[in-house]
C-alpha positions, -999 to 999 in steps of 0.1 A, spaced: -468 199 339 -504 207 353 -521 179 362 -517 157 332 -521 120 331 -497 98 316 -501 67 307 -471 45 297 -477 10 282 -450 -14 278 -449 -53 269 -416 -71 290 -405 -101 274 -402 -128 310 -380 -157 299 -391 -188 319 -362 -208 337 -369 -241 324 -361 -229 287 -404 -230 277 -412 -198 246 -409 -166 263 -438 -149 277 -452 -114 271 -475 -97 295 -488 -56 295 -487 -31 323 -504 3 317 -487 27 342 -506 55 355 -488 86 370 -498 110 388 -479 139 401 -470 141 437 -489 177 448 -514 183 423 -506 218 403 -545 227 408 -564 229 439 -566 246 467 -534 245 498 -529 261 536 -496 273 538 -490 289 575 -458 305 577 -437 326 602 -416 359 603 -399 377 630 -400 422 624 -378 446 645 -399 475 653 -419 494 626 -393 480 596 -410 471 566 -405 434 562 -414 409 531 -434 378 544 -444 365 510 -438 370 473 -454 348 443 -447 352 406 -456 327 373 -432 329 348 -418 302 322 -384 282 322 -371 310 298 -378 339 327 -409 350 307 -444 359 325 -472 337 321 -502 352 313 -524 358 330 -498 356 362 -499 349 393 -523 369 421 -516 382 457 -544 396 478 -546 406 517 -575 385 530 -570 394 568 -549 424 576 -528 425 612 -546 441 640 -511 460 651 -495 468 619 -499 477 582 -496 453 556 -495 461 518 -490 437 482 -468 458 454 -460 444 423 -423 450 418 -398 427 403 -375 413 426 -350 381 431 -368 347 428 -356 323 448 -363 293 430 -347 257 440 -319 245 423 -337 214 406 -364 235 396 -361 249 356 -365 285 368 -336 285 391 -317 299 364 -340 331 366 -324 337 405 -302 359 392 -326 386 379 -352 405 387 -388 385 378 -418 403 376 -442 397 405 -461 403 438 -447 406 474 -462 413 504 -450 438 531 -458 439 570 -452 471 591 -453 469 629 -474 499 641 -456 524 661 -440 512 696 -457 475 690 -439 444 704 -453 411 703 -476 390 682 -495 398 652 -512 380 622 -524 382 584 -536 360 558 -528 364 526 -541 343 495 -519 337 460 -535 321 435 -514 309 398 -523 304 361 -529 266 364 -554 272 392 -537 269 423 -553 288 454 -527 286 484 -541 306 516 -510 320 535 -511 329 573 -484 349 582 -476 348 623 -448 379 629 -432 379 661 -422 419 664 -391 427 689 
């Protein structure tokens, strides 16, 4: 939906109680959607890693209703790597897990084309480490991620 206006106009007939001609007035409704679908967003998210396994923290993808990729797609980037890991983006399809009252939810059960980034505890690491990421989609959304891992 982007950020389109809409603008609804409607005339209401109001009947008066003391049996007078009815009255009609106009309302113009303006809506506007909740988050807008441009813009730029600070997401701050957190993941726990078990030694030096390769974990997911983040995956982005722009595809239709009809599981098809918009174009251009969606972008993932590593703006900060972690100071005591390896992080790395690879576009791979993998399982979307889209909310069920979202019209993509019915592309869960395949593989969607996409981006997902990976953290990698260095060698004998425990403790905290950090990375920022930064996904971007076709209708010009920017959404900076920072990733804090807790590695056991």
């Amino acid at each position: 939906m982007g950020s389109k206006l809409f603008i609804l106009a409607c005339v209401a007939g109001l009947a008066i109680a003391s049996g007078a001609s009815a009255q009609s007035s106009r309302y113009v409704v303006t809506v506007h959607p909740a988050t807008p679908a441009s813009g730029y967003q600070k997401l701050n998210v957190a993941r726990a890693a078990i030694g030096g396994t390769p974990i997911r923290v983040w995956a982005n993808t722009a595809i239709d209703p009809d599981c098809s990729v918009q174009a251009p797609g969606a972008t993932l980037t590593i703006l900060e790597p972690p100071a005591h890991g390896a992080a790395v983006v690879k576009d791979d399809p993998y399982f979307a897990a889209f909310p069920p009252t979202n019209p993509r939810s019915a592309c869960n059960d395949r593989k969607v084309p996409g981006h997902q980034a990976f953290y990698t505890a260095a060698s004998g690491f425990k403790g905290h480490d950090r990375m920022v990421l930064q996904g971007s989609s076709p209708d010009g959304a920017v959404r900076r991620i920072a990733v804090d891992i807790t590695v056991r």
